[in-house]
N, CA, C and O of each residue as an XYZ file, in Angstrom:
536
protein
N      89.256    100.337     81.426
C      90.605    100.799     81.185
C      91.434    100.664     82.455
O      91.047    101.221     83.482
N      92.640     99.898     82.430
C      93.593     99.525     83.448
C      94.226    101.324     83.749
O      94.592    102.102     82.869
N      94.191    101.550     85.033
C      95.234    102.757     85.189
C      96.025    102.081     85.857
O      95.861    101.104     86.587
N      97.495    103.056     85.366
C      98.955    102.164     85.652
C      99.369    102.890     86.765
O      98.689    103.895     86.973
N     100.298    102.677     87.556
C     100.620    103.305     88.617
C     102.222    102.911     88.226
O     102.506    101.930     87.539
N     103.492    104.113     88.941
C     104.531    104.020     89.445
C     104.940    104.226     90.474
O     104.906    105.432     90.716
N     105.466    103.451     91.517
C     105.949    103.657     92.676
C     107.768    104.110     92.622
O     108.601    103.490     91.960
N     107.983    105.011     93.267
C     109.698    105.658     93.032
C     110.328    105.503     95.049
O     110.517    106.365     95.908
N     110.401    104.672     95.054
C     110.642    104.568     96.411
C     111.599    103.369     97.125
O     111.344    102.174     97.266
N     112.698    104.077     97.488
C     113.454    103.199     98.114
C     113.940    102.193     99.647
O     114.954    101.651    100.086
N     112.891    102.332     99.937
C     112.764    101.479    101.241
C     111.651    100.753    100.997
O     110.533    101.228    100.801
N     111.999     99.383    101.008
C     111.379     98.145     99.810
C     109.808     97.591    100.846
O     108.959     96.842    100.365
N     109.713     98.268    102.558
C     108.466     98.253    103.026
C     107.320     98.744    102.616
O     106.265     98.295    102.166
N     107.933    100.148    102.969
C     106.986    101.095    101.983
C     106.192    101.043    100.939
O     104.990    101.302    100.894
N     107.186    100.561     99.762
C     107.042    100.590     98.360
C     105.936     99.527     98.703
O     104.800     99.962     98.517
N     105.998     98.363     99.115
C     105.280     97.329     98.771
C     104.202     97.374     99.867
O     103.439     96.409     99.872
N     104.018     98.256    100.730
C     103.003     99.065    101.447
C     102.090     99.912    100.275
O     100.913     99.575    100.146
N     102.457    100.658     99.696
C     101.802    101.131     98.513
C     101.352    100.213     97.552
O     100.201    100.352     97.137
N     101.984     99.385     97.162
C     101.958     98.487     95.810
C     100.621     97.529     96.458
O      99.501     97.627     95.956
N     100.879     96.675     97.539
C      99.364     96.443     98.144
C      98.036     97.519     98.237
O      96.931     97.168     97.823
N      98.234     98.633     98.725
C      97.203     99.424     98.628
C      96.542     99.605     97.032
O      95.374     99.680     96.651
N      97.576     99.631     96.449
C      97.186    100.197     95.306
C      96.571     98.978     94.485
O      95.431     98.990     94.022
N      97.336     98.088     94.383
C      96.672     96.401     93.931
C      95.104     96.192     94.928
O      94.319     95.263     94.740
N      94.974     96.978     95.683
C      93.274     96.299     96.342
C      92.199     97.036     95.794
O      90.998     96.856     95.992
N      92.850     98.038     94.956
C      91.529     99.142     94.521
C      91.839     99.156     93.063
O      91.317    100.059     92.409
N      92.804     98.077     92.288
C      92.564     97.771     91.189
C      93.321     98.419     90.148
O      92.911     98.491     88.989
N      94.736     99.027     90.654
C      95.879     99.626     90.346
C      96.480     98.883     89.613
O      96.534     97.779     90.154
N      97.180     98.888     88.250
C      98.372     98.093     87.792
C      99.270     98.513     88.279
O      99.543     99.488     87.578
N     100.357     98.421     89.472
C     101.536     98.890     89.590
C     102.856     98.221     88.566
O     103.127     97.035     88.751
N     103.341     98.698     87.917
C     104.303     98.186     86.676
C     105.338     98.398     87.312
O     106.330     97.843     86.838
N     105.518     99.083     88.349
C     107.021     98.748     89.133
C     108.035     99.337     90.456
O     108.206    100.548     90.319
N     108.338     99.096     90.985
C     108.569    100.246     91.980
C     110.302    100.665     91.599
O     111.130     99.754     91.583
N     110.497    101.335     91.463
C     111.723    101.850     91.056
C     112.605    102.466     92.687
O     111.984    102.830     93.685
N     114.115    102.438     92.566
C     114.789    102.833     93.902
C     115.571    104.159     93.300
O     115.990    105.010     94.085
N     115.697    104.255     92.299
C     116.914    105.358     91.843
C     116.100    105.808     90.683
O     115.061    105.227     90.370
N     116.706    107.155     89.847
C     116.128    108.065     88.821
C     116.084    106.960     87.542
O     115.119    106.519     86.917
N     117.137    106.770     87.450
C     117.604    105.267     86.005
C     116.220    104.630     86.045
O     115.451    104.686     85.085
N     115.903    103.958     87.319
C     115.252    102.800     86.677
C     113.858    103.528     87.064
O     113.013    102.652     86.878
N     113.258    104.601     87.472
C     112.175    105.612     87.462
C     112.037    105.519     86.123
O     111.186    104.768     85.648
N     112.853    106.268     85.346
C     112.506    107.018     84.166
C     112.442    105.917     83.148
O     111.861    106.175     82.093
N     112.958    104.730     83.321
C     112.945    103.645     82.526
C     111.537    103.087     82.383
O     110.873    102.917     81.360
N     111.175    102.789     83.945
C     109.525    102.364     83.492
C     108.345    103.685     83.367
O     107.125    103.634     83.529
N     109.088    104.668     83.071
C     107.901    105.841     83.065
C     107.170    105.924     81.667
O     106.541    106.976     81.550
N     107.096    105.091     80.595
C     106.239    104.911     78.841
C     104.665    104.450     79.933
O     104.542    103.707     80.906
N     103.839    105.178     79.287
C     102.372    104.562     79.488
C     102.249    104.527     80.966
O     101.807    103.395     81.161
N     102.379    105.097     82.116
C     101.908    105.431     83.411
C     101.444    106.179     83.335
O     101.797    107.065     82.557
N     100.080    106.299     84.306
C      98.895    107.144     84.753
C      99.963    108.054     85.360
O     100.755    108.784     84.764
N      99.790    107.820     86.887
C     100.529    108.981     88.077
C     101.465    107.904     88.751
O     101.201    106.723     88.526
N     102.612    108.238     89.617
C     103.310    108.385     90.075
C     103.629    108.334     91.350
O     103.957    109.514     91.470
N     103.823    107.777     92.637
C     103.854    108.216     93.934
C     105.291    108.018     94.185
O     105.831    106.917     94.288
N     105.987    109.389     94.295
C     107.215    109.690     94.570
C     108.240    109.913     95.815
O     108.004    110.980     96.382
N     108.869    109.486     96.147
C     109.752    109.900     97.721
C     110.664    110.353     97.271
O     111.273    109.898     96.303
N     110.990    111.554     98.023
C     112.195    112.567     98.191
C     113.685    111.885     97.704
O     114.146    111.571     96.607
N     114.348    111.805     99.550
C     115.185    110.815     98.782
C     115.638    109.521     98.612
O     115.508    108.910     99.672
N     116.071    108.902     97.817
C     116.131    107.815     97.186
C     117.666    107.412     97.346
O     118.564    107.995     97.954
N     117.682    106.279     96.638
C     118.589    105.320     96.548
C     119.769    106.361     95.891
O     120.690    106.479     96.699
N     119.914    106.867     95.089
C     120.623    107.662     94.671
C     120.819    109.240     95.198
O     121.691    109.895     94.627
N     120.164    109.777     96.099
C     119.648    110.406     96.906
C     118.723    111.505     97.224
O     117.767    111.273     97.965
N     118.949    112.886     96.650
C     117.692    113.938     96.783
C     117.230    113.910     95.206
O     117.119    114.946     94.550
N     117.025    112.862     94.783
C     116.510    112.893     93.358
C     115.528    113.077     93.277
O     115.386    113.949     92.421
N     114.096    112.606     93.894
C     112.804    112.758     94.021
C     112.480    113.557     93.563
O     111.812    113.028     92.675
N     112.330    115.251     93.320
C     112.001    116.132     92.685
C     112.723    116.394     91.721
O     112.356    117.508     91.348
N     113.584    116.026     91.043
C     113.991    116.029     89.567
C     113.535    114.903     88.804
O     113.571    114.934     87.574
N     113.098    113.884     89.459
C     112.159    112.705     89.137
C     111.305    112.665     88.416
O     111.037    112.197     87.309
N     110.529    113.675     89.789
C     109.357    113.926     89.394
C     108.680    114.909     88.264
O     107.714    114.619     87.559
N     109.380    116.078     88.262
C     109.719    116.743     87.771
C     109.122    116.650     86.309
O     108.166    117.125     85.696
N     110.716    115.360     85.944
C     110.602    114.681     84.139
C     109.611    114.002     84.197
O     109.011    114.294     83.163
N     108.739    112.912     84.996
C     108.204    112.458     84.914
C     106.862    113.326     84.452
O     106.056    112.987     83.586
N     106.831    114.716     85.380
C     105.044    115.365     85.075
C     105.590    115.974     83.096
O     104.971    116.230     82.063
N     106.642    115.957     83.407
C     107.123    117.681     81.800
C     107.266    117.012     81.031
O     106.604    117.246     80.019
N     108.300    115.642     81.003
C     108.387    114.874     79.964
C     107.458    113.810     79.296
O     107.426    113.611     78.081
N     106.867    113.289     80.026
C     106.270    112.174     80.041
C     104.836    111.971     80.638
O     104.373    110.836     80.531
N     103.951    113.084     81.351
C     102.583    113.441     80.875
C     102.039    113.011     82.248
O     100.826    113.119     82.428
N     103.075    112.378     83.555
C     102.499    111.794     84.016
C     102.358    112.439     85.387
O     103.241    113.160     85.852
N     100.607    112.009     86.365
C     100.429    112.779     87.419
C     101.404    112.296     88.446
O     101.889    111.193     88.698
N     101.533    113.537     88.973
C     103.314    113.164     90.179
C     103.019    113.389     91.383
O     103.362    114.513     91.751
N     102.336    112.540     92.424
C     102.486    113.519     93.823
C     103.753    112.385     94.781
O     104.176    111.229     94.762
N     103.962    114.014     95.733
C     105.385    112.851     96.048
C     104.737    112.158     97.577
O     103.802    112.777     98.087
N     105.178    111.053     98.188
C     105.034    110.809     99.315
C     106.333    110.548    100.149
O     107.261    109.757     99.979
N     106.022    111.686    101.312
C     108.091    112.028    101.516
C     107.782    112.314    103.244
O     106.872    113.057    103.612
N     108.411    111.818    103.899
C     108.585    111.974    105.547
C     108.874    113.529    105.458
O     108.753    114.138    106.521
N     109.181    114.138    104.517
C     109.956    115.626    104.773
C     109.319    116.723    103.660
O     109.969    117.501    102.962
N     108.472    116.626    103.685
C     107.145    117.906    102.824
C     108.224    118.637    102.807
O     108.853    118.500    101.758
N     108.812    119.559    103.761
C     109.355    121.102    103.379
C     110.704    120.644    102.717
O     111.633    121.421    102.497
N     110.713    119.792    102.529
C     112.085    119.510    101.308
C     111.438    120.435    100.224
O     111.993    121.467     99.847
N     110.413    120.067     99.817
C     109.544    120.503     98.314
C     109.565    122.040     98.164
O     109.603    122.574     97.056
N     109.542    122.666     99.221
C     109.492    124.034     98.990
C     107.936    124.293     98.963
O     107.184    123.484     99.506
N     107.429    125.473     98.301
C     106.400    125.526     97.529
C     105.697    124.716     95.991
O     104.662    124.942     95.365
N     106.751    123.767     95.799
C     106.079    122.758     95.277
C     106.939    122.438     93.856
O     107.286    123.539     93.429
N     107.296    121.649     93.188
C     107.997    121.092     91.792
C     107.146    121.402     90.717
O     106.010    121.086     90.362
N     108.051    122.117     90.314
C     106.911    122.535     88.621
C     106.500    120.765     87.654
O     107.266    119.931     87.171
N     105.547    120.800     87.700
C     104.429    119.984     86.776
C     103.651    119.148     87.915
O     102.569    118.635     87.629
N     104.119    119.031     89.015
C     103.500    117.676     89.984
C     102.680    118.647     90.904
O     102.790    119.861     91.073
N     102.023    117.938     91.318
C     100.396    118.281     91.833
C     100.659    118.679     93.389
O     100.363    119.732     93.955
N     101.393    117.363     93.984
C     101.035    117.560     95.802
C     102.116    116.621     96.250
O     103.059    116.121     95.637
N     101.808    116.547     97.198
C     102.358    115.842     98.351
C     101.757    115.460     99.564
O     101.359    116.341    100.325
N     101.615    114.064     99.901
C     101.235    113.468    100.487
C     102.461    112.971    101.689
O     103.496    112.421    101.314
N     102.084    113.339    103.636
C     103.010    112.895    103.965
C     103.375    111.467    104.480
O     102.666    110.557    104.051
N     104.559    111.090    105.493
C     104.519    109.666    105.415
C     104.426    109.979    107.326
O     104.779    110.953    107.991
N     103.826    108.735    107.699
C     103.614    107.817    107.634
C     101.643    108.146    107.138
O     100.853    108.949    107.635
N     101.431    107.086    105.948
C     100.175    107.282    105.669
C      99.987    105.921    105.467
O     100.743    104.956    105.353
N      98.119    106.185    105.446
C      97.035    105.386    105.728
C      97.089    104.654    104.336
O      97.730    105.127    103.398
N      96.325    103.377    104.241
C      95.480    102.739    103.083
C      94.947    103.482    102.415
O      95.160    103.678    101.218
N      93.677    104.334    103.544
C      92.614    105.070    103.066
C      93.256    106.369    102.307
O      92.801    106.700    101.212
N      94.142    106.972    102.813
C      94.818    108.374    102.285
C      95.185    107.973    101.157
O      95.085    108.668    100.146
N      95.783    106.491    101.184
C      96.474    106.338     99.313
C      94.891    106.484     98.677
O      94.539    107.283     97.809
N      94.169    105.613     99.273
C      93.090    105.349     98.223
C      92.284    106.535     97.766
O      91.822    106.489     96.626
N      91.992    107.908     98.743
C      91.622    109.278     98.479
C      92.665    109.506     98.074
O      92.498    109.041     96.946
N      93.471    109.794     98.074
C      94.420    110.386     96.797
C      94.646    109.859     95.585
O      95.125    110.600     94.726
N      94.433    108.869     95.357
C      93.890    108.046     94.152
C      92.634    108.097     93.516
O      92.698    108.012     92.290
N      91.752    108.188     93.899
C      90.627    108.874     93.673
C      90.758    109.932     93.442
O      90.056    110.149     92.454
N      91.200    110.725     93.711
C      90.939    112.414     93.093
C      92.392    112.416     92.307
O      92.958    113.508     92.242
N      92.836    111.628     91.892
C      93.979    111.659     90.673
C      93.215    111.039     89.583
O      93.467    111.339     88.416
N      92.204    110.104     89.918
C      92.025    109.295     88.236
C      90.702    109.993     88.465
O      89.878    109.348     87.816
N      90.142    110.937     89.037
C      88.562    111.082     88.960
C      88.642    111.441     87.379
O      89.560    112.152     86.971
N      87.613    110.906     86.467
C      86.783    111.829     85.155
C      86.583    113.362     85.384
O      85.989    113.950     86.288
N      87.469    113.980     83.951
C      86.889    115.091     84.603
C      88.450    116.040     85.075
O      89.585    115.565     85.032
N      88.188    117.047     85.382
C      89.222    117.999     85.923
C      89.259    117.594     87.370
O      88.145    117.389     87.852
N      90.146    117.455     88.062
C      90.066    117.952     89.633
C      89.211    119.115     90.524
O      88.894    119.294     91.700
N      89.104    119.536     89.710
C      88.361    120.825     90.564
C      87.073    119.894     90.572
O      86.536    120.392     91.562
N      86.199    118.895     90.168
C      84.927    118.305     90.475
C      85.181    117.537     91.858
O      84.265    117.341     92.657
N      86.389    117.152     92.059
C      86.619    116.378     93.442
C      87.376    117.484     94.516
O      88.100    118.440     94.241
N      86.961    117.018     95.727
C      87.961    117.358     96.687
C      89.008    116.536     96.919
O      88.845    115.328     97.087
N      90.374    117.216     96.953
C      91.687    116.542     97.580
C      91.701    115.561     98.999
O      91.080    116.241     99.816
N      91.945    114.817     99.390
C      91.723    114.561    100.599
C      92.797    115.326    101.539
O      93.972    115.468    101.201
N      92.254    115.806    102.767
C      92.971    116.115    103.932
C      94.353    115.948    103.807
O      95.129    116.870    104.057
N      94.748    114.752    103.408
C      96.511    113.999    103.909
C      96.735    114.950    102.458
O      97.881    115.366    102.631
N      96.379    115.374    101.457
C      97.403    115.811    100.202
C      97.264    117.077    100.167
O      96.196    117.502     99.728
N      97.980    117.743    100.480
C      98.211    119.213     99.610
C      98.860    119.406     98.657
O     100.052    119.098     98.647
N      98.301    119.922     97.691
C      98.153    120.294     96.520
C      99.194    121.663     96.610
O      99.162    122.561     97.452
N     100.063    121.515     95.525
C     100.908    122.420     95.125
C     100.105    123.737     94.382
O      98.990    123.607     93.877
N     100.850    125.007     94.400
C     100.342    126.069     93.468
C     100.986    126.347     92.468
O     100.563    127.225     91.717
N     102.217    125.649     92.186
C     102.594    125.671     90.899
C     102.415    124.947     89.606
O     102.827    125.217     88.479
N     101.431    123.598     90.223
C     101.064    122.630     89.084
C     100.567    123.308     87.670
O     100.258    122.592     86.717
């Protein structure tokens, strides 16, 4: 079974910094989106999500994400230079991961998003903290 990935990120290094990581461990990425419009457009049939604050349109990231976990089923962690934007955390999305990050951090945090199974069988890696409102 293909798991799909969405990238929501507007600085087109990055994004395609992720989109490689995620393509080496066997990710479908279906698209990287810069603004909420074209987020929510490719959000039908995505696994999880890797989200940045703000965007092309600007502090959208957590209303993003948000619809993406409530509406549409899908796992949300954000990856944002600025964690305490989040507060104590966006109702439905899991964590946050900060920037500048590793290969390896995407790939442990990817791993304990598609593990079989509940999360509680895996540990989070180090780079993600996990929200308490998920």
């Amino acid at each position: 079974m293909t798991i799909r990935a969405l990238i929501v990120e507007d600085e087109i290094l990055v994004a395609l910094d992720l989109e490689s990581a995620l393509n080496e461990i066997g990710i479908e990425v279906v698209g990287i989106a810069a603004d909420r419009a074209t987020a929510l457009r490719m959000a039908d049939g995505i696994d999880f999500a890797l989200v940045d604050v703000n965007l092309r349109d600007g502090h959208t990231g957590p209303s993003i994400g948000r619809t993406l976990a409530m509406e549409f089923g899908v796992k949300v962690i954000f990856v944002t230079a600025n964690p305490a934007q989040l507060g104590d955390g966006i109702e439905g999305t899991m964590g946050v991961m900060s920037k500048p990050f590793s290969d390896e951090s995407i790939t442990a945090t990817v791993a304990f998003l598609t593990a079989p199974g509940s999360q509680g069988e895996i540990q989070p890696p180090r780079e993600l903290k996990l929200f308490q409102t998920n």
